[in-house]
N, C-alpha and C positions, 0 to 999 in steps of 0.2 A: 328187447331193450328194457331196462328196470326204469323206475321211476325217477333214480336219482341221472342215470343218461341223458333222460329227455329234459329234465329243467336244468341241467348244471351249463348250457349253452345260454339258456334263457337268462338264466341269473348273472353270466358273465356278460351280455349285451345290456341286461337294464343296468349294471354298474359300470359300464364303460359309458353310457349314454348320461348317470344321473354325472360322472364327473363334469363331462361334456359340458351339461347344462347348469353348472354349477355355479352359482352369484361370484360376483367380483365383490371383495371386500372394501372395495373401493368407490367412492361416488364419483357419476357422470362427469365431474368437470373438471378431476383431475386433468394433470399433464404430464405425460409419460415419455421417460425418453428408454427407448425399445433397443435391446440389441447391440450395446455400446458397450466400448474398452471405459472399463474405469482407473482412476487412478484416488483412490480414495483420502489421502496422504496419512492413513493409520501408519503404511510403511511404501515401498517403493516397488512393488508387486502391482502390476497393471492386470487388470481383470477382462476377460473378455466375455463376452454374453454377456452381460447383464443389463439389465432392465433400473431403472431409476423412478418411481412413482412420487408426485411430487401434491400436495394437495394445501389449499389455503396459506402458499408462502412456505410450507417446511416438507423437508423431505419423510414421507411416509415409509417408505419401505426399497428396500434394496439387495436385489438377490439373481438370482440366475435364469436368464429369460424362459425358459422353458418350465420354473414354475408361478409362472406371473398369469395373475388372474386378471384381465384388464376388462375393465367395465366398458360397456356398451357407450358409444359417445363422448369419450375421451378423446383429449386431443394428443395424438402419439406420433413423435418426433422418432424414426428409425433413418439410420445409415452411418456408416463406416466411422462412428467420431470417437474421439478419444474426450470425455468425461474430466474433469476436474475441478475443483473449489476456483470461484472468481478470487483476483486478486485485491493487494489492500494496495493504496496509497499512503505510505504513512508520514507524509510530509510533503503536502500538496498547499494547493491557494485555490480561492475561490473570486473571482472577482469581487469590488463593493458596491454598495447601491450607483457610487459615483457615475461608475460604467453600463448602468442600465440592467434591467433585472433578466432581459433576454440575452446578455451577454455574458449574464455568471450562469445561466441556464445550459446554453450553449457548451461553455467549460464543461459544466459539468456532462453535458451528453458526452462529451470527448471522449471524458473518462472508463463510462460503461460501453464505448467503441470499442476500445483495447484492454475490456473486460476486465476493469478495475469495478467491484460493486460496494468499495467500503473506500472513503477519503477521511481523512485526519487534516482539516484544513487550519494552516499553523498563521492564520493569521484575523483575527474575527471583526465582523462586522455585523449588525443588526439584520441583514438584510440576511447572511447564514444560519439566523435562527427559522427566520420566516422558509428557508427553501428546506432544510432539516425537518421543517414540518411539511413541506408539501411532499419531500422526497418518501417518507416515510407512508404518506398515504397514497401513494404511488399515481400523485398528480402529475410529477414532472419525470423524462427520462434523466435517469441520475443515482450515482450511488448513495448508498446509509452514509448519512454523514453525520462525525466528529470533530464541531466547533470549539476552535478554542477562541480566548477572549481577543480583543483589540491588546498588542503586545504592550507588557510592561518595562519601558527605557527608564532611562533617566530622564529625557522628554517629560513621558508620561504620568511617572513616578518619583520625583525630585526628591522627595524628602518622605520620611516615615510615617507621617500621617498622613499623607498624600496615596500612599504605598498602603497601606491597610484599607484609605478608602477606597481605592479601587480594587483591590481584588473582591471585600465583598459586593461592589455593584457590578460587578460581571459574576461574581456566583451568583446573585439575585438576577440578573439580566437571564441566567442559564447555559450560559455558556458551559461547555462538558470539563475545560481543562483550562489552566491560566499558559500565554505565551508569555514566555521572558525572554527579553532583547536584551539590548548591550547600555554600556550607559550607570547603570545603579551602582551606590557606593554598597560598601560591605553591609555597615548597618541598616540603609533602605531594604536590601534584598533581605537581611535576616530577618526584618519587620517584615516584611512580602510573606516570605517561607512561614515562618510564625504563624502567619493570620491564615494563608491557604491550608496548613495544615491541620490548627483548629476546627477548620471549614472543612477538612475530609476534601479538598479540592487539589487534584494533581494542579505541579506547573512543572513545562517542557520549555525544549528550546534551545536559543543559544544561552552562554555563561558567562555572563559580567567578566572583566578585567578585573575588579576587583573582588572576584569570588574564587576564580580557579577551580581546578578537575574536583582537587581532592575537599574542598569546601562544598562543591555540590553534588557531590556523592554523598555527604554526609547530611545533605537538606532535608531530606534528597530529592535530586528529580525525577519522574516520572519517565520521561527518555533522556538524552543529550541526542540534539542534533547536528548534522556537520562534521562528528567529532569535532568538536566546539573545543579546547584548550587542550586538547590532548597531545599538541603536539610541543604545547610550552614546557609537560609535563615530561615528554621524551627529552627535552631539552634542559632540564634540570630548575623550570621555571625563573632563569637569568634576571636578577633585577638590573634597575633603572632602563628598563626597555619599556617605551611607547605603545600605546595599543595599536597597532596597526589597520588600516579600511575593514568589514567585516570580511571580505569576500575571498579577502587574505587566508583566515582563518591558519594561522600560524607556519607560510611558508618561509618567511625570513626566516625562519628558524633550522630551516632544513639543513643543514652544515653543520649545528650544533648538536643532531639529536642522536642519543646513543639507544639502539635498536635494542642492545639487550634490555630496554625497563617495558619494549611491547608486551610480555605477557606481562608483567607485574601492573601494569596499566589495564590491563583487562579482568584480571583477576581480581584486582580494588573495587570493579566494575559492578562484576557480578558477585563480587562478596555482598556489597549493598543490594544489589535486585534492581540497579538501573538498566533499561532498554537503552540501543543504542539506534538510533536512522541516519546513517551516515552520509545518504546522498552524494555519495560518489560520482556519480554522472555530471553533478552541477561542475566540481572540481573537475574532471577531466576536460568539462567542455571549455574553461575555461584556461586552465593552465597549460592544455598538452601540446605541443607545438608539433604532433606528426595529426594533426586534426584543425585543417586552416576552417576559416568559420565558410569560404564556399563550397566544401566536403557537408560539412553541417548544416547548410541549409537547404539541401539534398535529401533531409533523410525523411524518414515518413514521417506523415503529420505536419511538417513545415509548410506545406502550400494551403493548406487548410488557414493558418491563421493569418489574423492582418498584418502586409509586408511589408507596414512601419513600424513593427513591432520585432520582424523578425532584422528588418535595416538598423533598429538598436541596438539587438544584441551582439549583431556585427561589430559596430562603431565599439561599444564597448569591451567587448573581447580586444577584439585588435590594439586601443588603447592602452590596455592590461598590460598587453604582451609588448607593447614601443616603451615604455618606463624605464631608464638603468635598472632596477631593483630585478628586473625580469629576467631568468635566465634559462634555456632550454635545458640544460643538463640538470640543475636544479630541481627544473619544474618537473620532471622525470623522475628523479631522486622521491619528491615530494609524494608524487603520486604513487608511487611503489608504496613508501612507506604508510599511506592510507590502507593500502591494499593486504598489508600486511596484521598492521592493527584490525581491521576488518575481519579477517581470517581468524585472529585471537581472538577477537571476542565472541566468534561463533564458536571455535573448540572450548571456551572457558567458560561458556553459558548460553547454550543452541535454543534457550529459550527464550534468549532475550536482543535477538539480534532482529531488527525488521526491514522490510522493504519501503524504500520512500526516494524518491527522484526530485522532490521541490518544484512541480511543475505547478504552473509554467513559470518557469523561470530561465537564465538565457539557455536557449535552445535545449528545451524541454517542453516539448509539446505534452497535454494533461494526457498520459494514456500512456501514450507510446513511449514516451520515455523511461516508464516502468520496465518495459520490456529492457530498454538497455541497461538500466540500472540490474536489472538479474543478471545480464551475461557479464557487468563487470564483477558481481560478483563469485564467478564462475572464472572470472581471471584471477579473482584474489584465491584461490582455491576452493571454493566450494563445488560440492559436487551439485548437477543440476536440481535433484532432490532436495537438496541443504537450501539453495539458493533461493526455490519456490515455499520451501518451509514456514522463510524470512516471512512473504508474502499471503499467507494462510495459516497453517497451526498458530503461529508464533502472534499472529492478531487475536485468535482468541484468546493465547494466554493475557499478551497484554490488560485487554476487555476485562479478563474474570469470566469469558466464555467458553470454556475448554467443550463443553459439550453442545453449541451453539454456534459457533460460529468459525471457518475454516476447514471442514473434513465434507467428507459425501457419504453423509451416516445418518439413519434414524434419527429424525428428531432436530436433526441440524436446519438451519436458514439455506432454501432455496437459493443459495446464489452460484451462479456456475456459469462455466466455461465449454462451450464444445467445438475442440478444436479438429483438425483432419489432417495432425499430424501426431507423431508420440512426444507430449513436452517434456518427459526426458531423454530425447534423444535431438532433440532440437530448438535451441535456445538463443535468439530469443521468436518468439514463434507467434507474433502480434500481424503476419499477414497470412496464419491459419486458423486464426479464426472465422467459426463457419455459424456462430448466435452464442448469445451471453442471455442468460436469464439471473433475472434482478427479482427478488422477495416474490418469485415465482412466474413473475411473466417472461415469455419467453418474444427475443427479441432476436430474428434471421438475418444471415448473411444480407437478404436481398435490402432488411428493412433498414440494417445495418447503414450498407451503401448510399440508401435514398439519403439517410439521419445525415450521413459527413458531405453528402453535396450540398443539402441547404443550409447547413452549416459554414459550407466553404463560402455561398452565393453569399451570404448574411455578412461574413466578416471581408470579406473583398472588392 
């Protein structure tokens, strides 16, 4: 045997031994999730093996479990889950101080239940700044949240100087975005829009009576929520018509509307760059007459909250639907044509269509109602991928986060979902979830369970 015989064994064991022993790039206190299907939403190709490293709130590294270095002491999360971005709320509520600070707390755990970890809460109170800040240092269970100010009406905003003073004391308060309600004449909201946009300060919402689509598209807004007068708009905007209750949001009109102006309604949309949170669910729960409210107050999440609350939305649904104005064929018509709009404004601008259900609001529990708000729109034609987009990509672009916030990428925000089932093969999929991690902490099925019974104990 020559020389080189005897050591080329030698040499091939210390280098299988030095990989062996080879440091993790990684510090101890990482949290890993080992051996998982991902779904990273770059595109609609589900990953399996891989490894997810997550370290001080952002995701570090993401690659193929078998070359993952994992450090000694790490907490590492392995089994059968399918991987995904947490979801947005992008037109939610937060309780006010009125109702005690443990009961907008409470809301808000609801939301990181059914692994929503970012809320856009469309209605502001002081007490939202305070929990924004606790949420953020991850004192309370609760999503990143996005306050907007106490809404701008006619109430609140009467007249033009009234209308410029408040928008800048809710940018000074700190609020993220101005809410505009109903109510403002033409000239108060131009002063309004004026002064937020010197101020670099979005305002969202609903759209004045006396502003209309194509007036706030040109303000322009930041979203339209509701599809807020889009349907005056389908209907050729008809004067001497009254504004009708908000909740309406333009079904008298539904006999009048000519379906061919839906793309041209979308395309105006996204010619300007406005986002669209259409909260379809609110409208179904309300208007659909094959959905009586004791079907809906069956569905998940409903026992959870207080069942004077859930006895209201009864009384008023029901109410809704006893009116003459009320019509079952109608209300059908009405909601197709939501569905469809909805649909256009995702083929004419996929980046600007989002997820948002108005919870709580009637029979929209904070959470769960996201989930049905994706499968409706997966009725309006979207495909499951498109539908979860709304709910992830489509927040970051919103934001200015594109490389921040919504994907399972290097460098992104630890917020995620781990479900044990494939969410695009199954939608809506809010009782497969198996732990939601929020700005990196990771929060289990089991701990899950314990959070919505003291939750249930608390409100009941």
């Amino acid at each position: 045997m020559n020389r080189s015989e005897f050591f080329l064994p030698i040499l091939i064991f210390l280098l299988l031994f030095s990989a062996c022993e080879q440091e993790s790039p990684f510090p101890e206190d990482s949290l890993i999730l080992s051996n998982v299907n991902l779904l990273t939403m770059e595109d609609e190709e589900i990953l399996t093996g891989q490894t997810v490293v997550i370290v001080d709130g952002l995701i570090e590294w993401v690659g193929a479990s078998d070359e993952a270095i994992l450090p000694d002491g790490a907490t590492v999360i392995e089994g059968d889950y399918y991987v995904m971005p947490g979801l947005a709320e992008m037109h939610g509520h937060i309780p006010g101080a009125g109702q005690g600070r443990q009961y907008a707390e409470d809301m808000l755990a609801l939301y990181v239940a059914q692994g929503v970890t970012f809320v856009r809460s469309m209605a502001g109170n002081p007490l939202h700044l305070e929990l924004r800040e606790a949420a953020e240092r991850g004192e309370i269970i609760s999503p990143r949240i996005m306050s907007a100010s106490p809404s701008l009406s006619g109430g609140s905003a009467p007249d033009v100087e009234t209308a410029r003073a408040r928008v800048n004391e809710h940018y000074e308060a700190g609020h993220d975005l101005l809410k505009v309600a109903t109510g403002m004449s033409l000239e108060v909201f131009n002063a309004m829009a004026d002064e937020a946009n010197a101020l670099g300060i979005e305002f969202s919402g609903h759209i004045p009576f006396s502003v209309g689509l194509l007036h706030a598209l040109e303000a322009p807004y930041g979203t339209i929520d509701h599809l807020d007068r889009y349907m005056e708009f389908l209907a050729g905007d008809p004067e001497d018509r009254e504004d009708p209750p908000t909740i309406w949001f333009g079904y008298d009109l539904t006999p009048q509307v000519d379906e061919a102006r839906i793309t041209e309604a979308a395309r105006l949309t996204v010619e300007t760059g406005v986002g669209n949170s259409p909260t379809n669910t609110l409208l179904e729960n309300v208007f659909n007459p094959d959905l009586s409210t004791e079907t809906m107050r069956q569905w998940p999440g409903m026992d959870i909250l207080p069942s004077d609350m859930v006895q209201n939305w009864s009384e008023r649904v029901n109410e809704i639907r006893s009116v003459p104005e009320y019509d079952p064929e109608q209300a059908r018509r009405f909601l197709e044509i939501r569905k469809q709009l909805t649909r256009a404004l995702y083929e004419e601008g996929p980046d600007l269509l989002l997820l948002g259900a108005d919870a709580p609001q009637i029979f929209n529990p904070p959470g769960f109602s996201v989930h049905r708000e994706l499968e409706i729109k997966i009725d309006a034609g979207l495909t499951p991928f498109e539908a979860l987009r709304t709910g992830t990509v489509n927040v970051g672009h919103y934001l200015g986060e594109e490389n921040l916030t919504g994907k399972v990428l290097p460098g992104f925000s630890a917020d995620l979902l781990l479900l044990s089932v494939n969410p695009l093969e199954t939608l809506p999929f809010g009782h497969a979830i198996e732990g939601v991690i929020r700005q990196g902490e990771y929060l289990s099925r089991e701990e899950i369970d314990e959070l919505l019974e003291e939750i249930r104990h608390r409100l009941n």
